[in-house]
C-alpha positions as CSV (number, residue, x, y, z in Angstrom):
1,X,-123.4,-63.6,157.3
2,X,-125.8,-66.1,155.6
3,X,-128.2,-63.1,154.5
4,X,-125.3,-60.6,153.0
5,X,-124.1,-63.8,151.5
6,X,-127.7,-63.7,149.8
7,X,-127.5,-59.9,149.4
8,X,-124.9,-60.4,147.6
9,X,-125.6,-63.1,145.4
10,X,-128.6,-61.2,144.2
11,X,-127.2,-57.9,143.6
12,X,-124.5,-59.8,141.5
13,X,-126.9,-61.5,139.6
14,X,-128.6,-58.4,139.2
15,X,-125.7,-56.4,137.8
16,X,-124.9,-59.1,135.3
17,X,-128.4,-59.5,133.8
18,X,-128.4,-55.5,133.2
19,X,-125.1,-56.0,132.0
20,X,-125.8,-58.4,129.7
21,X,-129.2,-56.9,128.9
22,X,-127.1,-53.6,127.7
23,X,-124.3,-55.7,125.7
24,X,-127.3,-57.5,124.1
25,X,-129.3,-54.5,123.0
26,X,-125.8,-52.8,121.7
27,X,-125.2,-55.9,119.7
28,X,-129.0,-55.5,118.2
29,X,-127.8,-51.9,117.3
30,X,-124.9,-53.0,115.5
31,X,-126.5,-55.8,113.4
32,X,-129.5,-53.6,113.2
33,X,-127.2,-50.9,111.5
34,X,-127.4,-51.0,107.9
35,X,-124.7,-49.9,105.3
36,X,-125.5,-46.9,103.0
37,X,-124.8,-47.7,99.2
38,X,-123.3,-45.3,96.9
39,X,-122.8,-46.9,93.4
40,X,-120.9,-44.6,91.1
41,X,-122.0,-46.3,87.5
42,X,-119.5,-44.2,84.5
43,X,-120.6,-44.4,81.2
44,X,-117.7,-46.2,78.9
45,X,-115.0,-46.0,81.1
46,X,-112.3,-48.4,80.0
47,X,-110.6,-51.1,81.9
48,X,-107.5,-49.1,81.1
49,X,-109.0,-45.7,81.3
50,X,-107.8,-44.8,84.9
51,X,-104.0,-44.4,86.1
52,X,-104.5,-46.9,89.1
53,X,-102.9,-50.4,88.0
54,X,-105.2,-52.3,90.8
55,X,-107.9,-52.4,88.3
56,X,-106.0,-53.8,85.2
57,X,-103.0,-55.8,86.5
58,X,-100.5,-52.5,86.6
59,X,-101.7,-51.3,82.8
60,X,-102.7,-48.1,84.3
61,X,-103.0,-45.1,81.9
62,X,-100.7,-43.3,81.5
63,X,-102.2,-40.2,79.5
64,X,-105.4,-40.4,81.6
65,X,-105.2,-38.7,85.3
66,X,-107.7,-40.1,88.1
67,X,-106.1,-39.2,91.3
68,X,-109.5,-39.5,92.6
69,X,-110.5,-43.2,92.0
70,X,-106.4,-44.7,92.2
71,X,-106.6,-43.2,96.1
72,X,-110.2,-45.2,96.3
73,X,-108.1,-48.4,95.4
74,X,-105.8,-48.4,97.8
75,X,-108.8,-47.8,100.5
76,X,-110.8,-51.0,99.3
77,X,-110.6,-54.3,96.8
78,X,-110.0,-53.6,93.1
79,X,-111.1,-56.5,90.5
80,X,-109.2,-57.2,87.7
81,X,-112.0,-59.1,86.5
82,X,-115.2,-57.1,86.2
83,X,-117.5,-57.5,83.5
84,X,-120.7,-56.0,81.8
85,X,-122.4,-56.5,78.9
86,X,-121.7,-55.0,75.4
87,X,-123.1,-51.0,75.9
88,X,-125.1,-49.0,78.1
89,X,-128.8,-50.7,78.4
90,X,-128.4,-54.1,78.8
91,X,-125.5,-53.7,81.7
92,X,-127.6,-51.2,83.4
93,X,-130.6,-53.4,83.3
94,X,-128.6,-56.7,84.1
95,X,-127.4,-54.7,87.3
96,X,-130.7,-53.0,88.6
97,X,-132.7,-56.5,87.7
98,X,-130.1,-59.1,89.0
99,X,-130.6,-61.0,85.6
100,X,-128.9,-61.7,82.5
101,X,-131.0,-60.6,79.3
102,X,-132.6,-63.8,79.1
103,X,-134.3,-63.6,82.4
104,X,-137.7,-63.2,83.1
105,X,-137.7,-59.9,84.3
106,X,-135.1,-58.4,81.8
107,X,-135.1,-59.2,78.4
108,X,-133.0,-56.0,77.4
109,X,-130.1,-57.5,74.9
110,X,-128.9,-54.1,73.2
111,X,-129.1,-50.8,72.7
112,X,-132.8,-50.0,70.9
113,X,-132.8,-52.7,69.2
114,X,-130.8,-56.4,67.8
115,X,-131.1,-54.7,64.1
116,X,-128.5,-52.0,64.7
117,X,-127.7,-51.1,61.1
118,X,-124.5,-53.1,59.6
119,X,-122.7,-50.6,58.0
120,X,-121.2,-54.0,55.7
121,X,-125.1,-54.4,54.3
122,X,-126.5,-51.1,54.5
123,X,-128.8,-52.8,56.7
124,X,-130.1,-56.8,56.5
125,X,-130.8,-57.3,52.9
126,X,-128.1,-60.1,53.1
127,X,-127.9,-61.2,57.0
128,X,-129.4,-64.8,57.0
129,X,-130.4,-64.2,60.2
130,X,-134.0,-62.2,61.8
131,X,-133.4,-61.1,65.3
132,X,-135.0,-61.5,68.1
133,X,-137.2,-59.0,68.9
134,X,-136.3,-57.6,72.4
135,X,-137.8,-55.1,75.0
136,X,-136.3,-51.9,75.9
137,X,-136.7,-51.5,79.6
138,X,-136.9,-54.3,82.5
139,X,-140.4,-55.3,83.9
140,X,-142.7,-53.0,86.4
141,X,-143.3,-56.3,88.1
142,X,-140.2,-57.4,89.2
143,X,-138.2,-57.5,92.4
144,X,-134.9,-55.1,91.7
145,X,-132.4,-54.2,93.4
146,X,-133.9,-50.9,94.7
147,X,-137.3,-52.8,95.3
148,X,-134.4,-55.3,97.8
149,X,-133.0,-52.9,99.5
150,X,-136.1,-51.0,100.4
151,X,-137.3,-54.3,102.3
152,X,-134.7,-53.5,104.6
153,X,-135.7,-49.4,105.2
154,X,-133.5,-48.2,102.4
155,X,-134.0,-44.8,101.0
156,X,-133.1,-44.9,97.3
157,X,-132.3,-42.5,94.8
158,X,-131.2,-42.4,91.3
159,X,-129.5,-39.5,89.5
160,X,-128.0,-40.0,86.3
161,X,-128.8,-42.4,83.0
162,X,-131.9,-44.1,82.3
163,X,-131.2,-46.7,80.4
164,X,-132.9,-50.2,80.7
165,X,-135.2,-48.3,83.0
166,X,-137.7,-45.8,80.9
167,X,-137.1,-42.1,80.7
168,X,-138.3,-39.9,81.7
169,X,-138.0,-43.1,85.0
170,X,-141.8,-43.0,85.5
171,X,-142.9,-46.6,87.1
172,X,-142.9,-48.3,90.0
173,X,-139.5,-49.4,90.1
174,X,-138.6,-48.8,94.0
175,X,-136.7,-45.5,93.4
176,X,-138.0,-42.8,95.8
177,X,-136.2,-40.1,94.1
178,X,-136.1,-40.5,90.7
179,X,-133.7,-38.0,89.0
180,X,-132.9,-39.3,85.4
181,X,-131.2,-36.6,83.0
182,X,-130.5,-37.2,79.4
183,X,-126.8,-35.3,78.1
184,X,-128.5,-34.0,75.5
185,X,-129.9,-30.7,76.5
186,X,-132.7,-28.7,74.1
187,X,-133.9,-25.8,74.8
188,X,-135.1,-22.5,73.1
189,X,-132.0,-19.6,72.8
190,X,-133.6,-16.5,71.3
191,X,-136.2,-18.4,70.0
192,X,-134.2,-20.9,67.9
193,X,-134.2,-24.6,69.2
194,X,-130.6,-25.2,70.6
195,X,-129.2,-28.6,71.4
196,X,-126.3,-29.1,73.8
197,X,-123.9,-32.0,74.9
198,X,-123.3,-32.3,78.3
199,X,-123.6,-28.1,78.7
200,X,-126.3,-26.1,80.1
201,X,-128.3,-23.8,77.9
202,X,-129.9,-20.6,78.9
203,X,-133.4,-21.3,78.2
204,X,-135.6,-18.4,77.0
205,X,-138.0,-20.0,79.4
206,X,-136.5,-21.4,81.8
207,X,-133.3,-19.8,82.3
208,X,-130.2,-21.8,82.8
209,X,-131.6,-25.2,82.9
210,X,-130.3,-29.0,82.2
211,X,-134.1,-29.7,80.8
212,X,-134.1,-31.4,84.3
213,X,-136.8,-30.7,87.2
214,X,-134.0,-31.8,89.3
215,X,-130.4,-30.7,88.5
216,X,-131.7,-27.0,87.3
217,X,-130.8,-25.6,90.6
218,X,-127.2,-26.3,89.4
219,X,-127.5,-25.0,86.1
220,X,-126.1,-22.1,86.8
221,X,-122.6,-20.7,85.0
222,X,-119.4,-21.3,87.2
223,X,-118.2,-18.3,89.0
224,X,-115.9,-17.6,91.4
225,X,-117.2,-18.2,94.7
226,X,-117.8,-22.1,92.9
227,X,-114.7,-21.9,91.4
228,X,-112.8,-21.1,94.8
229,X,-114.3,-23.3,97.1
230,X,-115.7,-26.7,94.8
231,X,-113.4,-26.8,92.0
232,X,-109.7,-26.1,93.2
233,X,-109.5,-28.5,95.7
234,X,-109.5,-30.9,92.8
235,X,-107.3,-28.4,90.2
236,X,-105.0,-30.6,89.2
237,X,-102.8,-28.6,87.5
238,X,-105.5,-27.2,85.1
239,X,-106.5,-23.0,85.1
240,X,-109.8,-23.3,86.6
241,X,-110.2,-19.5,86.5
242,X,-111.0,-20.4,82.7
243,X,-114.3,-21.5,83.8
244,X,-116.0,-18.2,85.4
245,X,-118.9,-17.6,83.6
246,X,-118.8,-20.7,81.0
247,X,-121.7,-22.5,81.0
248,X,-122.4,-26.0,84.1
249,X,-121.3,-29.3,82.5
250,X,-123.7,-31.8,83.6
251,X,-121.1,-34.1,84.8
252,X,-120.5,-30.9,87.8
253,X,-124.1,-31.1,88.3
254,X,-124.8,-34.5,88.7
255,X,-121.8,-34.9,91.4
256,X,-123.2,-31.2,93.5
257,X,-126.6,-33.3,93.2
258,X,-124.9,-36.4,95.1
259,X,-122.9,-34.6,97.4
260,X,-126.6,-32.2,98.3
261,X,-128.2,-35.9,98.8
262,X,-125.3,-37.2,100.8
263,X,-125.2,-33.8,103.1
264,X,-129.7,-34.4,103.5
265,X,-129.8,-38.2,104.3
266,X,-126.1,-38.5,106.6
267,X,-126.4,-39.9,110.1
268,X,-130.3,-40.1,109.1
269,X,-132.3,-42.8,110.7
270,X,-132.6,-44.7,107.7
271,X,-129.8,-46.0,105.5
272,X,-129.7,-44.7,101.9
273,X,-129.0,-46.3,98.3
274,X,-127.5,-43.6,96.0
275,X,-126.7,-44.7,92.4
276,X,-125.2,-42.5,90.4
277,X,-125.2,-43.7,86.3
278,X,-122.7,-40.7,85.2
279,X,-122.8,-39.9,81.3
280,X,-119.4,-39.2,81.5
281,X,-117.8,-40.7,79.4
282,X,-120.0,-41.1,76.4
283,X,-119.7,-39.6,73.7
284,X,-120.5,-37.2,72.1
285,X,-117.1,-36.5,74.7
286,X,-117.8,-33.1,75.8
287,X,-114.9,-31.9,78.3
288,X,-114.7,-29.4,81.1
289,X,-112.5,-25.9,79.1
290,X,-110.1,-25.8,82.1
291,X,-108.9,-29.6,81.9
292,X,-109.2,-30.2,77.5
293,X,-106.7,-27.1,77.8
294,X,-104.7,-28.9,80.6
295,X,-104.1,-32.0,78.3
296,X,-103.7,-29.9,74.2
297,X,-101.1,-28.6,76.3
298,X,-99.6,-31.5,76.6
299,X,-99.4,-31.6,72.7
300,X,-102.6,-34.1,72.9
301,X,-104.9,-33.3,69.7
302,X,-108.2,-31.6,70.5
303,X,-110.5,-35.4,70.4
304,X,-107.8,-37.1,72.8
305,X,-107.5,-34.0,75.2
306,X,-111.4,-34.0,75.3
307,X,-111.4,-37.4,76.1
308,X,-108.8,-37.2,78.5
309,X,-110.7,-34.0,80.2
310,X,-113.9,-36.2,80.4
311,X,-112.4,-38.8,82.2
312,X,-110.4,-36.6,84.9
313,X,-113.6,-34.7,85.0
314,X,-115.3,-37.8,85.9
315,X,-112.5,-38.4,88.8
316,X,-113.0,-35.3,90.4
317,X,-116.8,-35.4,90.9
318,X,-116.4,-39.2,92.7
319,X,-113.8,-37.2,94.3
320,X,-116.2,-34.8,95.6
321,X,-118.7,-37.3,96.0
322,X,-116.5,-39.2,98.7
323,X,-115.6,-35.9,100.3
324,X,-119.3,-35.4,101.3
325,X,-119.2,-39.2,102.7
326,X,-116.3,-38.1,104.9
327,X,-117.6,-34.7,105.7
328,X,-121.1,-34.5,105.5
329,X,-121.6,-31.0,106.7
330,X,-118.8,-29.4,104.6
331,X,-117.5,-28.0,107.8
332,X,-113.9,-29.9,107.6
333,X,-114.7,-31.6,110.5
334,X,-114.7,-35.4,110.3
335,X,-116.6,-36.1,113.1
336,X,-119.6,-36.7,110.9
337,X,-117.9,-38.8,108.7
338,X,-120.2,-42.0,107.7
339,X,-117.3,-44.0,105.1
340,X,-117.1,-46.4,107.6
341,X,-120.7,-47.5,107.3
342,X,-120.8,-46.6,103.9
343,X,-120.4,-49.1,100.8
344,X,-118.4,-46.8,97.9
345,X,-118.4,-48.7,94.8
346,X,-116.9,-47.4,91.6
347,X,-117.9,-49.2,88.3
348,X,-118.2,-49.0,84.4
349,X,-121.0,-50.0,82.0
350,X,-118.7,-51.2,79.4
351,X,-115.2,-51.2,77.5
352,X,-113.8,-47.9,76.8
353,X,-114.7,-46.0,73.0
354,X,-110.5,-45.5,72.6
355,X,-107.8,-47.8,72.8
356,X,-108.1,-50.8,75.1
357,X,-104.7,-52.2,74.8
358,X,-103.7,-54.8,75.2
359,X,-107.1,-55.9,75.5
360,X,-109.2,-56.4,71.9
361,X,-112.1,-54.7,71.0
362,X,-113.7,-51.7,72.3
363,X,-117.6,-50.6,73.8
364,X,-119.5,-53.2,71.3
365,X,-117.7,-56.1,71.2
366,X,-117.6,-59.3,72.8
367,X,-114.2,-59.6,72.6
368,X,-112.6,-58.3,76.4
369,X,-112.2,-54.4,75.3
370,X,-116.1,-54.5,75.0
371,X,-116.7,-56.1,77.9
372,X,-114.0,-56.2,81.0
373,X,-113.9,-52.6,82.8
374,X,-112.5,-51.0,86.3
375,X,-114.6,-51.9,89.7
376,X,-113.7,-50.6,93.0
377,X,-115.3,-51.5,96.4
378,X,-114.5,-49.4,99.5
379,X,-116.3,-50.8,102.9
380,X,-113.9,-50.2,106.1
381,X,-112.8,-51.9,108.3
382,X,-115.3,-54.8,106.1
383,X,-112.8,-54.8,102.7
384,X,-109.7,-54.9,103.0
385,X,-107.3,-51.5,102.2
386,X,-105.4,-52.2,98.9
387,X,-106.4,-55.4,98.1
388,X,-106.8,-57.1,94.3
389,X,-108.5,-60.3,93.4
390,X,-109.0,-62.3,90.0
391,X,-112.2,-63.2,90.7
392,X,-114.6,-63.1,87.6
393,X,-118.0,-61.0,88.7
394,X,-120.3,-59.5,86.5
395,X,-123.4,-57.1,86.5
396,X,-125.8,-59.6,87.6
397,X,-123.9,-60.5,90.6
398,X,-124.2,-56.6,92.3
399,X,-128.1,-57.4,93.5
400,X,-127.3,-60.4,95.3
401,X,-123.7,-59.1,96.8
402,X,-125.6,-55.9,98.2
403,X,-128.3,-57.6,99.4
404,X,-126.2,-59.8,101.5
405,X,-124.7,-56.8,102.8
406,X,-128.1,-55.1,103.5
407,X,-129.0,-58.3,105.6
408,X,-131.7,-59.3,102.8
409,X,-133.0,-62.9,103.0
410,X,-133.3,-63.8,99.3
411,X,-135.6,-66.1,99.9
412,X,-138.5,-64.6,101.2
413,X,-138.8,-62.1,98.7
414,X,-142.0,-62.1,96.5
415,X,-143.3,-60.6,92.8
416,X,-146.2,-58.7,93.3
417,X,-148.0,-61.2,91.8
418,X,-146.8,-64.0,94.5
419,X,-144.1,-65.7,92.9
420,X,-140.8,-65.9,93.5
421,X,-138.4,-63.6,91.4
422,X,-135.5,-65.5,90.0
423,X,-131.8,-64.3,89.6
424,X,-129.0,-65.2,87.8
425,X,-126.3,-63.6,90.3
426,X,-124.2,-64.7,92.9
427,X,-123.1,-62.7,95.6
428,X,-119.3,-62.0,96.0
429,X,-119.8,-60.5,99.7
430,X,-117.2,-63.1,100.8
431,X,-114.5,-62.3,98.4
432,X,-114.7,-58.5,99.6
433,X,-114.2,-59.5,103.2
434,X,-111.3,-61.7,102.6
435,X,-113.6,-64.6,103.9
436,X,-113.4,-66.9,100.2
437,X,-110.5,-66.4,97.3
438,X,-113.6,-67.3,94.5
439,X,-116.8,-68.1,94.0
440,X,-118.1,-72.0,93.3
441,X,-119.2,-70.4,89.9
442,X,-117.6,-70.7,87.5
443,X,-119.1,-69.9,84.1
444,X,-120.2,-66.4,82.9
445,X,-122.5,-65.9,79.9
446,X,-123.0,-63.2,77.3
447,X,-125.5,-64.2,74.5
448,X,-126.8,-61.7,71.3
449,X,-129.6,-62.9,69.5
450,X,-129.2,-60.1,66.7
451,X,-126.8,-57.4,65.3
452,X,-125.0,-54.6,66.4
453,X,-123.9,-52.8,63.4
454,X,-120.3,-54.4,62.4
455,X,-119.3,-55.2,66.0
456,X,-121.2,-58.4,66.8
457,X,-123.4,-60.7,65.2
458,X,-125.9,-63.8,66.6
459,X,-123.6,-65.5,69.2
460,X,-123.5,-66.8,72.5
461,X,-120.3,-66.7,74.3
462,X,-119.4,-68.5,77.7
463,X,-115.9,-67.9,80.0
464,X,-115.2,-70.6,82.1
465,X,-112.4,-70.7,85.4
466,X,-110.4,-73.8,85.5
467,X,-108.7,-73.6,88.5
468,X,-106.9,-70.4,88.7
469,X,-107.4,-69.6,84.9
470,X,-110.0,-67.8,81.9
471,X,-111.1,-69.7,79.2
472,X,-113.6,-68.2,76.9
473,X,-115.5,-70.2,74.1
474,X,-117.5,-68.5,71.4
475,X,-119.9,-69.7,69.4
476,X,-121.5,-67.9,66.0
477,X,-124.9,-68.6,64.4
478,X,-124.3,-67.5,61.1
479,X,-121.9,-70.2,60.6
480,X,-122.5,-72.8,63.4
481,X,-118.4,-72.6,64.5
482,X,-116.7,-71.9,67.5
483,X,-113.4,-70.2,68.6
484,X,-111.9,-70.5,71.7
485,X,-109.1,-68.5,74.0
486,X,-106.8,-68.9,76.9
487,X,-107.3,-65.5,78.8
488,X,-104.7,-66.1,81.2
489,X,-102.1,-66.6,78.3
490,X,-103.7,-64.4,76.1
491,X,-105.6,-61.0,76.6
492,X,-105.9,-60.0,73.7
493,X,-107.7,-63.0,72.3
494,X,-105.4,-63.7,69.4
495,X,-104.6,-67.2,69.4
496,X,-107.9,-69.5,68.6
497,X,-106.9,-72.7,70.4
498,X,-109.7,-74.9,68.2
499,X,-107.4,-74.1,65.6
500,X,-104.5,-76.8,66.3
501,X,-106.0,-77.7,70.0
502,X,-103.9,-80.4,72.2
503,X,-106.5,-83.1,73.9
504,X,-106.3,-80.9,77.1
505,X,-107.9,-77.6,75.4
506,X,-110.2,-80.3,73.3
507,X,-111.4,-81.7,76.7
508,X,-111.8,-78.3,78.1
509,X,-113.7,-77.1,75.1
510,X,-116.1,-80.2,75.2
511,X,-117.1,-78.9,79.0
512,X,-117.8,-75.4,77.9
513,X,-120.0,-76.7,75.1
514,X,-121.8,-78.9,77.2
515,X,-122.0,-75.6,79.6
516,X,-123.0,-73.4,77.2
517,X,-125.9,-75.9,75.6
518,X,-127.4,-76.5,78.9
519,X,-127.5,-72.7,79.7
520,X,-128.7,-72.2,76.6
521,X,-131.8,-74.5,76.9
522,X,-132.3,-73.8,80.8
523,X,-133.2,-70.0,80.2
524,X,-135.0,-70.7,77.1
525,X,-132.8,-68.5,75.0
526,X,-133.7,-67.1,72.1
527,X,-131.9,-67.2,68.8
528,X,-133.8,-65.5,66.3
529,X,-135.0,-67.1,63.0
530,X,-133.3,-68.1,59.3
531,X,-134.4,-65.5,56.7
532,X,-134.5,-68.0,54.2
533,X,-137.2,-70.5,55.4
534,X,-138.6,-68.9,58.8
535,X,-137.2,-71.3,61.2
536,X,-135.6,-70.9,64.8
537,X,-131.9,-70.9,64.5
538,X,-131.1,-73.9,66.2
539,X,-128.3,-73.8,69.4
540,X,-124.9,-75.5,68.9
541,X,-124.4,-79.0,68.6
542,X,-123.8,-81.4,71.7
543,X,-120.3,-81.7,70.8
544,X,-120.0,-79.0,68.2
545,X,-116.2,-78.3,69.8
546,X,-115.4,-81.7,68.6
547,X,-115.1,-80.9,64.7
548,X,-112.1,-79.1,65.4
549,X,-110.4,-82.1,66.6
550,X,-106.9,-83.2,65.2
């Protein structure tokens, strides 16, 4: 009795260690299991551009259709509160490098340069102010956000916009697939030089062609096989039959491109980065003939309806983009579906080029139309389906939020050189899981040291939270003054508190000063010089706020 006793003991023990064994390894699995990225970046997309409400605080369009991305915001968390920089360059590089433009690493502040014409001056003759004198693309050297999630077995790709990155993207900037397209296509057409927006030429040389070693291979014109089986699923309404035989938009391309990389790296071994920097909807706003028809109809004139195509256009390739997440194989069987360990992110690079309303301003500005846009994140069973939060993120905060994700530890990463890269972000991973309702930030940071035509001059502008609500403080060079808002009370910007401010708004000014000052100094910030005696423009008073005082 004693030894079956024994027997038994053992061959217990024995069936729990295996059994534990196994529930260990298949917990190493799951941890080991790393979320694919796919980062969907539109080009001027305002925060009011698409019909959803989740993005904007119900001020969806309602001229705009984008079926598409309203159905991806009730699948995941919507942010009414995302923010980029001014235009195209500096957002891109402030999201790839994980660094405002006064890191280390970035240094991009503007479009091509911080002595953008001023249409007021006919150029500078009169500006007091010499800018500073930027770069154009981020640093070789440093540690991106591809370069991240490649310590972790990542494969990354890149098809879409170069900008803050070089094009053609030659470099070693972590990218293993490196497919950057420009939407301006030249080419020779019976031996005269031809320049297209957005559509494909037929190249004397080439054929149909993008001027792209890698989107040709969907150069060619829509027909009907195309027609039948990519683009009605997505009709809308509009007379796709229009199409046969009209020459690719690139926005089409760029989405068969994902959906082709999706279908190749699915249930892979390794998990995959796919960012995606549409052109759509810059201009010059080049629409798909089926849906511009679809919206004159609807007694739109000929710019709006283009518009209004370019955006639904947009739509439909994320549409068909997440389709190949959910059905890899194109076979409609779901079984292969990989959303669940897939991050789906939908973002913009700036504020819209129309009408913002209510907010002010538009791609350019400082003001919230320049700068606040739509951002989607879809992770199941991770995010919560249809939820909204008023948390304040911004470009710089994408690096460390994925990374966190990816199961990067941030602080082992090294430069090539040794050192440590340094970022500016924070990661908002807990916000999307529901885990924290904000960050323990709570100031973001735009500063210009130059000119963009009329739309901004040398400023540095700071929002803070207070508790549940937005202030943002401005402060301009030219004339060493400040002008302050209450977001929360007023989007559009309209009412300058430091006007007639109550000892409250003073006291909250004062803080953002301080704020601002010490940013200012910490990141070395530059500020250009005076044209008349070839000094540094200084940064704001101490207590500069305090002038304004009753």
């Amino acid at each position: 009795m004693k030894l079956f006793s024994k027997i038994s003991v053992f061959i217990l023990l024995g069936i729990l260690f295996l059994s534990c064994k196994s529930s260990s390894s298949q917990k190493e699995k799951t941890i080991e299991k790393k979320p694919n990225i796919v980062l969907i970046f539109a080009d001027d997309l305002g925060w009011t551009d698409v019909s959803t409400g989740n993005t904007s605080g119900g001020r969806g369009s309602k001229i705009y259709e984008t079926p598409e991305i309203d159905k991806l915001a009730t699948q995941g968390m919507s942010f009414t509160h995302a923010y980029t920089n001014q235009n195209c360059a500096p957002s891109r590089a402030s999201l790839i490098s994980g660094q405002y433009p006064t890191g280390a690493d970035n240094q991009v502040y503007n479009v091509g340069s911080l002595s953008r014409q001023d249409k007021r001056t006919k150029g500078f003759p009169d500006l007091p102010i010499k800018p500073f004198q930027q770069k154009k693309v981020i640093a070789e050297d440093g540690v991106n956000l591809f370069d991240v999630l490649k310590t972790q077995g990542y494969q990354t790709a890149f098809v879409g916009k170069s900008h803050g990155t070089p094009h053609p993207l030659v470099g070693n900037y972590g990218i293993d697939l490196p497919a950057d397209i420009h939407h301006i296509i030249a080419a020779p057409v019976d031996g005269k030089r031809i320049k297209s927006y957005y559509l494909a030429l037929e190249s004397d040389r080439k054929g149909w062609t993008f001027s792209s070693e890698y989107v040709d291979k969907y150069a060619i014109p829509y027909n009907q096989d195309y027609i039948n089986t990519i683009l009605k699923p997505y009709a809308s309404r509009s007379e796709v039959s229009l199409l046969d035989k009209t020459p690719k938009h690139l926005t089409d391309a760029i989405g068969d491109f994902s959906v082709d990389y999706i279908k190749e790296k699915a249930n892979g071994g390794q998990p995959f980065f796919l960012y995606v920097p549409f052109h759509a909807v810059h201009s010059k706003v080049v629409g798909r003939k089926d849906l511009t028809e679809k919206y004159k109809k609807r007694g739109l004139n000929k710019r709006v309806a283009e518009y209004a195509s370019m955006i639904e256009l947009l739509d439909q390739n994320i549409g068909k983009i997440n389709r190949a997440i959910k059905d890899p194989n194109s076979d409609d069987d779901f079984s292969d579906d990989i959303s669940n360990n897939t991050i789906f992110i939908v973002y913009s690079d700036n504020g819209g080029l129309r009408d913002n309303k209510p907010l002010t301003g538009k791609k350019g500005n400082l003001t919230e139309g320049g700068i606040r846009v739509p951002l989607i994140f879809r992770y199941p069973n991770v995010i919560k389906e249809n939820t909204v939060t008023n948390q304040s993120v911004h470009c710089i905060d994408f690096l460390p939020t994925l990374a966190e994700f990816a199961g990067v530890n941030m602080s082992k990463l090294e430069k090539p050189d040794g050192s440590k890269p340094l970022y500016d972000g924070a990661s908002f991973a807990k916000i999307l899981k529901g885990e924290e309702k904000w960050l323990s930030r709570e100031n973001l940071f735009w500063h210009l040291p130059g000119y963009m035509d009329e739309r901004f001059s040398p400023s540095t502008v700071i929002q803070k939270r207070v508790g549940e609500d937005y202030y943002k403080l401005f402060y301009f060079y030219e004339t060493e003054t400040f002008a302050m808002y209450h977001l929360n009370e007023d989007l559009p910007e309209k009412n300058n508190l430091l006007e007639s401010p109550t000892s409250k708004e003073i006291e909250i000014a004062l803080s953002m000063n301080a704020d601002m000052l010490a940013w200012l100094k910490a990141n070395n910030a530059p500020t250009g010089t005076w044209v008349k005696n070839g000094e540094n423009v200084p940064y704001p008073l101490k207590d500069g706020v305090k002038k304004h005082k009753d």
